[in-house]
N, CA, C and O atoms as a GROMACS GRO file, in nm:
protein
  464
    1UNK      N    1  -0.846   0.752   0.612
    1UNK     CA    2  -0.754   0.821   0.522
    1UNK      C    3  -0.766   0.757   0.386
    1UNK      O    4  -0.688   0.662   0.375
    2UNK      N    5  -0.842   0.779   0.273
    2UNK     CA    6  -0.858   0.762   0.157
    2UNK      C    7  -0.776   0.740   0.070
    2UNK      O    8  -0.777   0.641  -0.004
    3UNK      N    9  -0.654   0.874   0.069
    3UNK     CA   10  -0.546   0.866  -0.043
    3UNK      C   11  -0.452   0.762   0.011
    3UNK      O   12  -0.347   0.767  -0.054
    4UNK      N   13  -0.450   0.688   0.085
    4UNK     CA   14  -0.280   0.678   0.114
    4UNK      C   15  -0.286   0.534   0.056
    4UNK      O   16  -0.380   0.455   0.054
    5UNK      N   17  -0.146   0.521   0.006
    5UNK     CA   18  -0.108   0.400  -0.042
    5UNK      C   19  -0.014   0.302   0.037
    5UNK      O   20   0.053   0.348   0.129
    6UNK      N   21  -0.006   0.177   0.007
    6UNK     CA   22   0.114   0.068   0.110
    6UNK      C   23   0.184   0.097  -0.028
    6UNK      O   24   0.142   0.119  -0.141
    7UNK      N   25   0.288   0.089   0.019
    7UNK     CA   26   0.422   0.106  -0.005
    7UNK      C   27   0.493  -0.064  -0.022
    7UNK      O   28   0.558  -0.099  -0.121
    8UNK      N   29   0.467  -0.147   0.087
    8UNK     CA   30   0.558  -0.255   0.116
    8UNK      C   31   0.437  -0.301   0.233
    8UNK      O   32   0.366  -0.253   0.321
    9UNK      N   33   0.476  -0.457   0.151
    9UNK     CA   34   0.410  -0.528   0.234
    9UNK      C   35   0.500  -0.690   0.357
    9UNK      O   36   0.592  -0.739   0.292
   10UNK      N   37   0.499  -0.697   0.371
   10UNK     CA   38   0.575  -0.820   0.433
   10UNK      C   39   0.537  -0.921   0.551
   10UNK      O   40   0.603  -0.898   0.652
   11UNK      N   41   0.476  -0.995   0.560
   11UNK     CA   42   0.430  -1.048   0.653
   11UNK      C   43   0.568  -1.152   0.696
   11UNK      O   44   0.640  -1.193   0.604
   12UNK      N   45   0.600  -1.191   0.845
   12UNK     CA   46   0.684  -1.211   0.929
   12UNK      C   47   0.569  -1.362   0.975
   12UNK      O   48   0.469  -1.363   1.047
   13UNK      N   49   0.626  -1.460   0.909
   13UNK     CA   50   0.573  -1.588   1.002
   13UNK      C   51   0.573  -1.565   1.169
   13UNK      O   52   0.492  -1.527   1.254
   14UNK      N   53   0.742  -1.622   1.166
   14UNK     CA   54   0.769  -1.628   1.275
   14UNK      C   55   0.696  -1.554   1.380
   14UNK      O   56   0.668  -1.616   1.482
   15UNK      N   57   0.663  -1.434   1.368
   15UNK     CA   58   0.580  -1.380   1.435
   15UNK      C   59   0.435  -1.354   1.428
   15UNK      O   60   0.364  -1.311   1.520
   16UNK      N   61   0.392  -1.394   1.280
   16UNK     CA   62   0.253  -1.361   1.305
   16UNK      C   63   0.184  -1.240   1.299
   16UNK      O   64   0.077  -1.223   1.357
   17UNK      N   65   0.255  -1.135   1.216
   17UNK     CA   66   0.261  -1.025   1.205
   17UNK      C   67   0.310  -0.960   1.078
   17UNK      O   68   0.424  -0.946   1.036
   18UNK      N   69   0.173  -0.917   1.018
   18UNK     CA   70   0.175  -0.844   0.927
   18UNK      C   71   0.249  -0.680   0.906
   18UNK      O   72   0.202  -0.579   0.956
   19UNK      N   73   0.332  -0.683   0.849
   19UNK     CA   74   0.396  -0.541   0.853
   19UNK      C   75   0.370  -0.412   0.724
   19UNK      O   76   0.423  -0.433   0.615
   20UNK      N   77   0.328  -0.344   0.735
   20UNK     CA   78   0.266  -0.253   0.630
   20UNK      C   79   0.328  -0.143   0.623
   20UNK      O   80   0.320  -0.076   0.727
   21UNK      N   81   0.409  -0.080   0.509
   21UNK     CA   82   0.425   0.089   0.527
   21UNK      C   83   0.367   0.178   0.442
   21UNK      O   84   0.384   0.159   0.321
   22UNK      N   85   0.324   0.240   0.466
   22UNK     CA   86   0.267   0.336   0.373
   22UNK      C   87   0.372   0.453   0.322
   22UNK      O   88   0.490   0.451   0.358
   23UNK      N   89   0.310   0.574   0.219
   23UNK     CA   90   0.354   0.620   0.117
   23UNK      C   91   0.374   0.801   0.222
   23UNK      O   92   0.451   0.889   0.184
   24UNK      N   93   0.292   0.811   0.341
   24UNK     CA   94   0.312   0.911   0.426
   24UNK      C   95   0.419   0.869   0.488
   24UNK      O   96   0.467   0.966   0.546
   25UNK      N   97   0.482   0.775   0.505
   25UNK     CA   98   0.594   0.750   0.585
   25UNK      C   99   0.534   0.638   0.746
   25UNK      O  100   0.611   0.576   0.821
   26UNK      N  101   0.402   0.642   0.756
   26UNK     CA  102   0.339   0.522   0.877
   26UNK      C  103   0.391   0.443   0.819
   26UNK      O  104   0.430   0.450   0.703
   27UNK      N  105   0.400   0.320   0.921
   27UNK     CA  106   0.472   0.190   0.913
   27UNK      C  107   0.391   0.116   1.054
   27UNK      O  108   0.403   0.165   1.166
   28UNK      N  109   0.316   0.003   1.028
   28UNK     CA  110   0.211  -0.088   1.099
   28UNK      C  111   0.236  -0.231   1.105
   28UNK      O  112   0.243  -0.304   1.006
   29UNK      N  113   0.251  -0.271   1.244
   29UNK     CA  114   0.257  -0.386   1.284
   29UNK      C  115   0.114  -0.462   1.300
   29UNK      O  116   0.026  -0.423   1.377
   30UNK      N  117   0.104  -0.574   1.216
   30UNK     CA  118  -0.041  -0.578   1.267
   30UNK      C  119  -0.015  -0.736   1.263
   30UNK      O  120   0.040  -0.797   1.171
   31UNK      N  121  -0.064  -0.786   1.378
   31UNK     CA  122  -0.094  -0.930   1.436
   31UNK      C  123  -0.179  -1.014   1.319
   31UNK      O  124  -0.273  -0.955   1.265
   32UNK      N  125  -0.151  -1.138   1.283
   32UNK     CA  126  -0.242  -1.188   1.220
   32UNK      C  127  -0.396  -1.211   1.317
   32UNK      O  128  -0.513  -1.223   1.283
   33UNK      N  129  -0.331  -1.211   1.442
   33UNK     CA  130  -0.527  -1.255   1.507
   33UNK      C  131  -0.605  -1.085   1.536
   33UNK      O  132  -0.723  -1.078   1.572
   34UNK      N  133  -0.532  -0.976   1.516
   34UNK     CA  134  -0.589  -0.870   1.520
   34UNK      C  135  -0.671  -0.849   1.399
   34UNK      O  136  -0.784  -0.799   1.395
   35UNK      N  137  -0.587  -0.902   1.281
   35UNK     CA  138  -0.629  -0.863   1.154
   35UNK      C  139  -0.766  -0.982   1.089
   35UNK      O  140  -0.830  -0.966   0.986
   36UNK      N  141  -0.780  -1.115   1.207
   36UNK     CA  142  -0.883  -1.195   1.170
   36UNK      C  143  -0.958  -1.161   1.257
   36UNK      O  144  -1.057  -1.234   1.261
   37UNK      N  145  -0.958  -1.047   1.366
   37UNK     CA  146  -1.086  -1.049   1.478
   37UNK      C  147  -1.133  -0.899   1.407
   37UNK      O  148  -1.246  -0.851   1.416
   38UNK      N  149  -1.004  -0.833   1.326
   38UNK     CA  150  -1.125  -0.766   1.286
   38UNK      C  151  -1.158  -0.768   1.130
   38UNK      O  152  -1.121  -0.661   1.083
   39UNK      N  153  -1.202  -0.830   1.055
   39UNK     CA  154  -1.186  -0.810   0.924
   39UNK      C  155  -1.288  -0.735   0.874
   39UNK      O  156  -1.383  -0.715   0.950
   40UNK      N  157  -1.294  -0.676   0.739
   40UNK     CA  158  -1.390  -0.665   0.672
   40UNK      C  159  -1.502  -0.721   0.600
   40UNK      O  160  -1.582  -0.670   0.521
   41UNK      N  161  -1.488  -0.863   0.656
   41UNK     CA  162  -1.564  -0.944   0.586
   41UNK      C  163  -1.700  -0.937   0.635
   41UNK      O  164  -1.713  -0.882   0.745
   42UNK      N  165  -1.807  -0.982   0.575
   42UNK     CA  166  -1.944  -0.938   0.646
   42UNK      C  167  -1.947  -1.050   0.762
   42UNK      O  168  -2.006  -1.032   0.869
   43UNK      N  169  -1.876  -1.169   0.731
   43UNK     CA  170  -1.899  -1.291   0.869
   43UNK      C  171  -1.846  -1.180   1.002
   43UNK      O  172  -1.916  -1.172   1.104
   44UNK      N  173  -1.755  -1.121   0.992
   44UNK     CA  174  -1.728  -1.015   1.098
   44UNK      C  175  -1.814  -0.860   1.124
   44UNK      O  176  -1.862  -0.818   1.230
   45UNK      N  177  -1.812  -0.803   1.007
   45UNK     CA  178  -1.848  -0.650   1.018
   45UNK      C  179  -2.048  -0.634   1.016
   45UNK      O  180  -2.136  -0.551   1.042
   46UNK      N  181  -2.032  -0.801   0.956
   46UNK     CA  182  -2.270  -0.770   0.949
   46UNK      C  183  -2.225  -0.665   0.847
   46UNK      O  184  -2.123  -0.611   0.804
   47UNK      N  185  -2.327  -0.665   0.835
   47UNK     CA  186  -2.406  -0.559   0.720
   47UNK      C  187  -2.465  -0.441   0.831
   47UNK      O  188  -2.565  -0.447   0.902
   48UNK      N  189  -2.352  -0.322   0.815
   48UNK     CA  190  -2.370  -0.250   0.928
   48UNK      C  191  -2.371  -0.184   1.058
   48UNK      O  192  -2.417  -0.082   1.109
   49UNK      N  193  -2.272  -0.325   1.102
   49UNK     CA  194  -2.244  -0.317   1.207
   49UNK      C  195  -2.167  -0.201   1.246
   49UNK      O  196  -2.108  -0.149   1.151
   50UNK      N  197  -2.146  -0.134   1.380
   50UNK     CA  198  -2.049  -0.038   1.374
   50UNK      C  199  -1.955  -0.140   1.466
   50UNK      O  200  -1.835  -0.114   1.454
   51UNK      N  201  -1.978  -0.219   1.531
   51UNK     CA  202  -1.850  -0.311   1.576
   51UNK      C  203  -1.841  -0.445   1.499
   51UNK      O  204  -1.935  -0.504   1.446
   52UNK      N  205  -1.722  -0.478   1.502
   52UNK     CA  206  -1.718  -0.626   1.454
   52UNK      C  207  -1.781  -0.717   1.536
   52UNK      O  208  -1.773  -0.690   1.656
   53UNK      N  209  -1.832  -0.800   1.511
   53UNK     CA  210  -1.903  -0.935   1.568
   53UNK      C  211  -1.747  -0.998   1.673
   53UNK      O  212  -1.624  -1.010   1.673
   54UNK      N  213  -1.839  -1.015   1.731
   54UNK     CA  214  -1.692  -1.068   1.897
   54UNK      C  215  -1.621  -1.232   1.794
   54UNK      O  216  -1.690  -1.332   1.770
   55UNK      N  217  -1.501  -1.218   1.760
   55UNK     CA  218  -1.494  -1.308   1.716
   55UNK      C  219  -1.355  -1.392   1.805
   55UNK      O  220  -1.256  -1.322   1.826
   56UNK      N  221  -1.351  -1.530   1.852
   56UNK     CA  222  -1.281  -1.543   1.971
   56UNK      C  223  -1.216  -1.728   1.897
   56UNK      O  224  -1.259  -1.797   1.805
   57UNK      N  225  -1.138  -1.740   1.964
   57UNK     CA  226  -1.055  -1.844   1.948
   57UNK      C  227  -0.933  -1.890   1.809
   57UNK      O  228  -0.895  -1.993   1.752
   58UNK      N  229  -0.901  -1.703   1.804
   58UNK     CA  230  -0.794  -1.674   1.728
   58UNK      C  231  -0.702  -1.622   1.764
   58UNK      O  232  -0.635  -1.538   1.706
   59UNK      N  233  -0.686  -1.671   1.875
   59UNK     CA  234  -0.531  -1.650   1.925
   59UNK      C  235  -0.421  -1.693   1.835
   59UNK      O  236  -0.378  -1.618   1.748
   60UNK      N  237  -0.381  -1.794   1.851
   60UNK     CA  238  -0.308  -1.901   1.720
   60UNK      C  239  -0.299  -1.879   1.559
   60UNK      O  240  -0.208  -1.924   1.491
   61UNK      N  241  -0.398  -1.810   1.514
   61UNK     CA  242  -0.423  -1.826   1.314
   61UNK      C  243  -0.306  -1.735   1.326
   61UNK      O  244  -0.246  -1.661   1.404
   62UNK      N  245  -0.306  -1.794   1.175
   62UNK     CA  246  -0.176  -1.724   1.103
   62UNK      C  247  -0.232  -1.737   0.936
   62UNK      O  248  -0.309  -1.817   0.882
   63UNK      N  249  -0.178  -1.653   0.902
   63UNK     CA  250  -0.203  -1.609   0.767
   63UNK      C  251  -0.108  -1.702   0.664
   63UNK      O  252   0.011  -1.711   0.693
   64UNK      N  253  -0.177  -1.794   0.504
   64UNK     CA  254  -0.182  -1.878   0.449
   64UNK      C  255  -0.147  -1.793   0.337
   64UNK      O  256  -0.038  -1.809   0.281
   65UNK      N  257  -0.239  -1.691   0.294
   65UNK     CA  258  -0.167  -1.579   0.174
   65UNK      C  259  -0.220  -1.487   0.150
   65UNK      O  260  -0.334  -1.469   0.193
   66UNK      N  261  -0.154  -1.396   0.071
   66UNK     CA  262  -0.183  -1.304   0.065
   66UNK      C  263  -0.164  -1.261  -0.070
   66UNK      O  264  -0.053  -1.272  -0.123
   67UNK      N  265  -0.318  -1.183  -0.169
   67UNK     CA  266  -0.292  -1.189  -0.279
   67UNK      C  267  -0.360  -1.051  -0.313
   67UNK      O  268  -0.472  -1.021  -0.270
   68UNK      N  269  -0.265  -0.948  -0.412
   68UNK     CA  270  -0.290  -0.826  -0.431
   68UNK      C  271  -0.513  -0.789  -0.493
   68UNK      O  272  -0.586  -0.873  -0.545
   69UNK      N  273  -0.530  -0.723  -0.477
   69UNK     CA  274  -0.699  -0.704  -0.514
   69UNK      C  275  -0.600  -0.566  -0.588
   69UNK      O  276  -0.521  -0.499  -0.521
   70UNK      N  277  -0.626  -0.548  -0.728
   70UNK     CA  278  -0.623  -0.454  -0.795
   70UNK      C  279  -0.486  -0.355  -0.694
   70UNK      O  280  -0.419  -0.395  -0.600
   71UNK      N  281  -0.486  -0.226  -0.760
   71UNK     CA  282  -0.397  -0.129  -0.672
   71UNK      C  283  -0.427  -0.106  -0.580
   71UNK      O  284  -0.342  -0.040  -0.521
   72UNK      N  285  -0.562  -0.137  -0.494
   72UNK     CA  286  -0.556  -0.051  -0.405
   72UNK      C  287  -0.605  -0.168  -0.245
   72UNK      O  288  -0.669  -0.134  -0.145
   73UNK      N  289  -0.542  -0.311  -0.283
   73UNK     CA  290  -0.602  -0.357  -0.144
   73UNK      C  291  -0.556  -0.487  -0.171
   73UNK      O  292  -0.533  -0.512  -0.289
   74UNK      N  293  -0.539  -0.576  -0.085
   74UNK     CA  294  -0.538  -0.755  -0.055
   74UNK      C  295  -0.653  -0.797   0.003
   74UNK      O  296  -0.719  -0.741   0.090
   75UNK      N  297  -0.675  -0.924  -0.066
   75UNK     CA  298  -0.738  -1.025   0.034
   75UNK      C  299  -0.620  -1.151   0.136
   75UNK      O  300  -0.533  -1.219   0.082
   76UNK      N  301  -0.637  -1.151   0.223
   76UNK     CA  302  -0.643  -1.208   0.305
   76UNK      C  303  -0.646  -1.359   0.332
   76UNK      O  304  -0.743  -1.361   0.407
   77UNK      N  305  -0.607  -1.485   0.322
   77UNK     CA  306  -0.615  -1.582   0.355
   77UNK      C  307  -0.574  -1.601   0.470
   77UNK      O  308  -0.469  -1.546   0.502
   78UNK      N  309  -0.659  -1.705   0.589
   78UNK     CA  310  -0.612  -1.768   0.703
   78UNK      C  311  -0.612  -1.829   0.708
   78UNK      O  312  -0.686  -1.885   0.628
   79UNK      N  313  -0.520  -1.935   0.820
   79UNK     CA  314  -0.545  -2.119   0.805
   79UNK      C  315  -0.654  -2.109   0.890
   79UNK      O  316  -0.576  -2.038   0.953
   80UNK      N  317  -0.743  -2.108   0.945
   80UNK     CA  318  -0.898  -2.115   0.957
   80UNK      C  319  -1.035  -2.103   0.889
   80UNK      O  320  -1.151  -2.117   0.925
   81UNK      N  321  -0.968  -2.068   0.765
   81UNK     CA  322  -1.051  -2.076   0.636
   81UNK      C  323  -1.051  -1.959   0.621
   81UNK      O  324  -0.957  -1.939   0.544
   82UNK      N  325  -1.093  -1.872   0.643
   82UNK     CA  326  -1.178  -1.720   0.647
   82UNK      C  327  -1.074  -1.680   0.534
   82UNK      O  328  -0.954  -1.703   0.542
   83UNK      N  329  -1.150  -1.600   0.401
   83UNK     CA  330  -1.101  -1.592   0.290
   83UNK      C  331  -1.152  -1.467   0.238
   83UNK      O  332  -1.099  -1.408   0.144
   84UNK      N  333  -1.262  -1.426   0.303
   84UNK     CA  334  -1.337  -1.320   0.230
   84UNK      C  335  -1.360  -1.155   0.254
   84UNK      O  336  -1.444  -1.075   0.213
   85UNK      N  337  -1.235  -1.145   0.348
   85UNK     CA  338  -1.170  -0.988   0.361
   85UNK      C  339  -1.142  -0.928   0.294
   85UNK      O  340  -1.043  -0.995   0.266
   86UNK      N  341  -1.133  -0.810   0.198
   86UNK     CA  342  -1.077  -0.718   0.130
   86UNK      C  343  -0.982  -0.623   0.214
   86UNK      O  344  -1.026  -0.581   0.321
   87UNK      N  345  -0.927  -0.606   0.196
   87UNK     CA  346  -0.830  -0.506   0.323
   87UNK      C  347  -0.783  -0.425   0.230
   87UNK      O  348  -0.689  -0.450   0.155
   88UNK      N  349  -0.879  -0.278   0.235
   88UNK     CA  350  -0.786  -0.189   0.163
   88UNK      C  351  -0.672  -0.112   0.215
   88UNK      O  352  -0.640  -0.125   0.333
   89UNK      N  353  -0.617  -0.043   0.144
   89UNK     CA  354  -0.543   0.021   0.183
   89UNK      C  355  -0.562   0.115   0.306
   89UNK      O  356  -0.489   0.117   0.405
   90UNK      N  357  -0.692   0.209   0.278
   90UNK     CA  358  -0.726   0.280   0.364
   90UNK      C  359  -0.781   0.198   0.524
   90UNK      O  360  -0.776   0.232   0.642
   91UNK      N  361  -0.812   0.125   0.481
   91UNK     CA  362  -0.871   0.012   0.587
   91UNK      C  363  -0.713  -0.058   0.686
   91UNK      O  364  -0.678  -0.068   0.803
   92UNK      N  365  -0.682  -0.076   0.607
   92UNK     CA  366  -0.526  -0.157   0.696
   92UNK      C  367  -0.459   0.005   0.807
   92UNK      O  368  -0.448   0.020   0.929
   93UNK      N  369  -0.424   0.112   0.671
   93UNK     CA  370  -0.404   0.214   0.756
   93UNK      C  371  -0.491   0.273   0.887
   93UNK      O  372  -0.430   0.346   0.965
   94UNK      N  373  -0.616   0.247   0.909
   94UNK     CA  374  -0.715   0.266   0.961
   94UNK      C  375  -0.722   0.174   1.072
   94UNK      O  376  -0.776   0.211   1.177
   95UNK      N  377  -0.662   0.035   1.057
   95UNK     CA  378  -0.662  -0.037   1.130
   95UNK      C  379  -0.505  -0.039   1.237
   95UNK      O  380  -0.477  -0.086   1.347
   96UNK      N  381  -0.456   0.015   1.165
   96UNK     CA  382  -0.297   0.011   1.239
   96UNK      C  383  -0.283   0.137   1.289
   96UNK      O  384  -0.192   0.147   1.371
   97UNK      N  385  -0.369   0.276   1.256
   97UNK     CA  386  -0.359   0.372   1.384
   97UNK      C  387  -0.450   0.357   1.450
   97UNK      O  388  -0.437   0.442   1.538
   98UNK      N  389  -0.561   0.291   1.473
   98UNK     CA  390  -0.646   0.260   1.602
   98UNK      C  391  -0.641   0.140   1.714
   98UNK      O  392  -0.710   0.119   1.814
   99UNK      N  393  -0.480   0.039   1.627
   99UNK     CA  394  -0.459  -0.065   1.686
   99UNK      C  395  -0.493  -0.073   1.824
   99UNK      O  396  -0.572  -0.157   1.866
  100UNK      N  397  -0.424   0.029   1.909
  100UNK     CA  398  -0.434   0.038   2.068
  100UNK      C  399  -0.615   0.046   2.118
  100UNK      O  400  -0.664  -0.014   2.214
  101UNK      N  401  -0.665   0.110   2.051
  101UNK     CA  402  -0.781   0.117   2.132
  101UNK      C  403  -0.895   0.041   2.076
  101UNK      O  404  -1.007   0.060   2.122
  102UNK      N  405  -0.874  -0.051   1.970
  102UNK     CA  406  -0.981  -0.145   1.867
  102UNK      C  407  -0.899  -0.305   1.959
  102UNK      O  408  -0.952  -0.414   1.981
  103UNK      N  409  -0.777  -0.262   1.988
  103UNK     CA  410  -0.710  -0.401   2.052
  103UNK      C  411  -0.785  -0.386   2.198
  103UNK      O  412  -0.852  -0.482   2.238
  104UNK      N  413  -0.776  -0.290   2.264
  104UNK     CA  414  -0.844  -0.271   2.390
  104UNK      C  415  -1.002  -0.323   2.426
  104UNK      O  416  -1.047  -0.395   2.515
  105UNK      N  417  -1.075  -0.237   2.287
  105UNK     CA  418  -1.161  -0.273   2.355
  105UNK      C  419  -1.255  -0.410   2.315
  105UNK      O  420  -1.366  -0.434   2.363
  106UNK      N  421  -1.175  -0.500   2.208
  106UNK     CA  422  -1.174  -0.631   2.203
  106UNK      C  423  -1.158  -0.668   2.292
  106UNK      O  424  -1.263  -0.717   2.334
  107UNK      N  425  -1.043  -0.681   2.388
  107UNK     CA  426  -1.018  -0.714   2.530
  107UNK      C  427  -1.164  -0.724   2.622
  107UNK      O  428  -1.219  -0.818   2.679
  108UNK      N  429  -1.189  -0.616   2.610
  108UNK     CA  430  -1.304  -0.572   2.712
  108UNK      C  431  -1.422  -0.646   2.659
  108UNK      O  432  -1.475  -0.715   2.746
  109UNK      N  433  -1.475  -0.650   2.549
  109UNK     CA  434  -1.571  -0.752   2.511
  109UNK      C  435  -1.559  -0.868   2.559
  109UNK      O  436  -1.653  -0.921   2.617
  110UNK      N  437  -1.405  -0.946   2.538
  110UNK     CA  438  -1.397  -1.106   2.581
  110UNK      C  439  -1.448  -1.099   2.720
  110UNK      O  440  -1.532  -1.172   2.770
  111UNK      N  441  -1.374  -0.984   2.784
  111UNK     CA  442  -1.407  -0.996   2.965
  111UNK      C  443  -1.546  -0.988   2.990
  111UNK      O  444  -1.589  -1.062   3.078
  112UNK      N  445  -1.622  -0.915   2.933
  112UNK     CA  446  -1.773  -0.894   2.900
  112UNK      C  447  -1.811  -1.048   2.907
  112UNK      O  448  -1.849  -1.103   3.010
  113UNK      N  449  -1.796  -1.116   2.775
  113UNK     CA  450  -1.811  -1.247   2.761
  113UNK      C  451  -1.805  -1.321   2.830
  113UNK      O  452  -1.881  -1.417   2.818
  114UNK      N  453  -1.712  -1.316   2.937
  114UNK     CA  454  -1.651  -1.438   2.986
  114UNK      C  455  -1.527  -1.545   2.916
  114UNK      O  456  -1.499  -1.660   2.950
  115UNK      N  457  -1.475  -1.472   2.823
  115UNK     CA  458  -1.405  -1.528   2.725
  115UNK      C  459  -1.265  -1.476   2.768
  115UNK      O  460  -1.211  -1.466   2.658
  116UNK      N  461  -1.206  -1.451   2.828
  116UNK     CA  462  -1.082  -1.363   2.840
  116UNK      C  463  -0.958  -1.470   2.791
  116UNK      O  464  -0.841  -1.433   2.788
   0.00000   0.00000   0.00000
Protein backbone atom coordinates (compact mmCIF):
# COMPACT_ATOMS: atom_id res chain seq x y z
CA UNK A 1 0.00 0.00 0.00
CA UNK A 2 1.96 3.06 -1.25
CA UNK A 3 -0.22 6.03 -0.17
CA UNK A 4 -0.80 5.42 3.34
CA UNK A 5 0.66 7.39 6.02
CA UNK A 6 1.45 6.64 10.14
CA UNK A 7 -0.42 8.79 11.84
CA UNK A 8 1.20 8.01 15.45
CA UNK A 9 3.88 6.31 16.45
CA UNK A 10 4.61 4.93 20.03
CA UNK A 11 6.67 2.30 21.01
CA UNK A 12 5.70 0.53 24.56
CA UNK A 13 9.05 -0.64 26.40
CA UNK A 14 7.51 -2.54 28.74
CA UNK A 15 6.38 -4.62 26.15
CA UNK A 16 8.53 -4.51 23.35
CA UNK A 17 6.18 -3.46 20.98
CA UNK A 18 6.01 -1.09 18.51
CA UNK A 19 2.55 0.46 17.94
CA UNK A 20 1.70 2.18 14.59
CA UNK A 21 -1.61 3.79 13.25
CA UNK A 22 -2.14 4.76 10.13
CA UNK A 23 -4.19 7.54 8.28
CA UNK A 24 -6.90 4.58 6.83
CA UNK A 25 -7.78 4.02 10.30
CA UNK A 26 -5.22 0.34 10.66
CA UNK A 27 -3.60 0.35 13.87
CA UNK A 28 -0.36 -2.37 14.26
CA UNK A 29 1.17 -4.03 16.98
CA UNK A 30 4.47 -4.95 16.04
CA UNK A 31 7.05 -6.81 18.37
CA UNK A 32 10.42 -5.37 18.46
CA UNK A 33 11.96 -9.06 17.55
CA UNK A 34 9.39 -9.28 14.62
CA UNK A 35 10.47 -5.98 13.41
CA UNK A 36 14.48 -7.09 13.79
CA UNK A 37 13.85 -10.64 12.12
CA UNK A 38 12.41 -8.88 9.53
CA UNK A 39 14.00 -5.71 8.50
CA UNK A 40 14.75 -4.00 5.47
CA UNK A 41 18.13 -3.87 5.84
CA UNK A 42 20.23 -5.74 3.21
CA UNK A 43 22.09 -7.77 6.38
CA UNK A 44 18.41 -9.26 6.37
CA UNK A 45 16.56 -8.82 2.93
CA UNK A 46 20.19 -9.64 0.52
CA UNK A 47 19.97 -7.91 -2.40
CA UNK A 48 16.91 -9.65 -3.65
CA UNK A 49 15.97 -11.85 -1.63
CA UNK A 50 12.28 -12.67 -1.64
CA UNK A 51 12.64 -13.97 2.05
CA UNK A 52 14.53 -12.45 4.76
CA UNK A 53 17.71 -14.25 5.73
CA UNK A 54 16.64 -16.65 8.90
CA UNK A 55 17.71 -14.35 11.45
CA UNK A 56 17.57 -16.08 15.14
CA UNK A 57 18.54 -15.17 18.67
CA UNK A 58 16.21 -12.16 18.90
CA UNK A 59 13.96 -13.11 21.11
CA UNK A 60 15.01 -10.49 23.85
CA UNK A 61 16.12 -7.05 21.55
CA UNK A 62 14.37 -4.19 22.15
CA UNK A 63 14.48 -1.10 20.39
CA UNK A 64 17.17 1.89 21.53
CA UNK A 65 15.48 4.61 19.02
CA UNK A 66 13.76 5.65 16.85
CA UNK A 67 14.39 8.54 14.48
CA UNK A 68 12.00 10.08 11.76
CA UNK A 69 13.75 9.49 7.82
CA UNK A 70 12.08 12.46 6.06
CA UNK A 71 7.95 12.17 5.86
CA UNK A 72 7.67 9.14 4.86
CA UNK A 73 9.63 6.45 7.15
CA UNK A 74 12.04 5.71 10.43
CA UNK A 75 15.08 4.13 10.96
CA UNK A 76 15.23 1.85 13.49
CA UNK A 77 17.77 1.37 16.26
CA UNK A 78 18.31 -1.94 18.33
CA UNK A 79 20.32 -2.77 21.35
CA UNK A 80 22.06 -5.41 19.16
CA UNK A 81 23.47 -2.90 17.03
CA UNK A 82 21.51 -3.34 13.82
CA UNK A 83 20.95 0.31 12.68
CA UNK A 84 20.46 0.14 9.06
CA UNK A 85 16.62 -0.43 8.41
CA UNK A 86 14.57 2.14 6.77
CA UNK A 87 11.00 1.24 7.62
CA UNK A 88 8.72 2.99 5.48
CA UNK A 89 5.61 3.69 5.91
CA UNK A 90 4.31 1.44 3.35
CA UNK A 91 6.68 -1.23 4.59
CA UNK A 92 5.61 -1.13 8.44
CA UNK A 93 1.91 -1.17 7.04
CA UNK A 94 2.90 -4.14 4.96
CA UNK A 95 4.47 -5.64 7.73
CA UNK A 96 1.63 -5.39 10.29
CA UNK A 97 -1.09 -6.86 7.85
CA UNK A 98 0.97 -9.92 7.05
CA UNK A 99 2.09 -10.17 10.72
CA UNK A 100 0.23 -13.64 11.16
CA UNK A 101 1.57 -15.41 8.30
CA UNK A 102 5.41 -13.68 7.93
CA UNK A 103 5.27 -14.56 11.99
CA UNK A 104 4.27 -18.15 11.00
CA UNK A 105 6.29 -18.91 8.65
CA UNK A 106 9.45 -17.62 10.52
CA UNK A 107 8.34 -20.20 12.98
CA UNK A 108 8.56 -22.84 10.43
CA UNK A 109 12.02 -21.92 9.20
CA UNK A 110 13.48 -22.08 12.93
CA UNK A 111 11.77 -25.69 13.07
CA UNK A 112 13.37 -26.30 9.62
CA UNK A 113 16.61 -25.23 11.31
CA UNK A 114 16.54 -26.85 14.25
CA UNK A 115 16.38 -23.58 15.98
CA UNK A 116 12.89 -23.50 17.50
Amino acid sequence: MSGVEALELHYERSRRTLIVSFDDGERFELPAEYLRTHSPSAEVRGHGYSEPKLMTGKENVDITAIEPVGSYAVQITFDDGHDSGIYSWAFLYDLGSRMESNVARYRQRLKEAGME
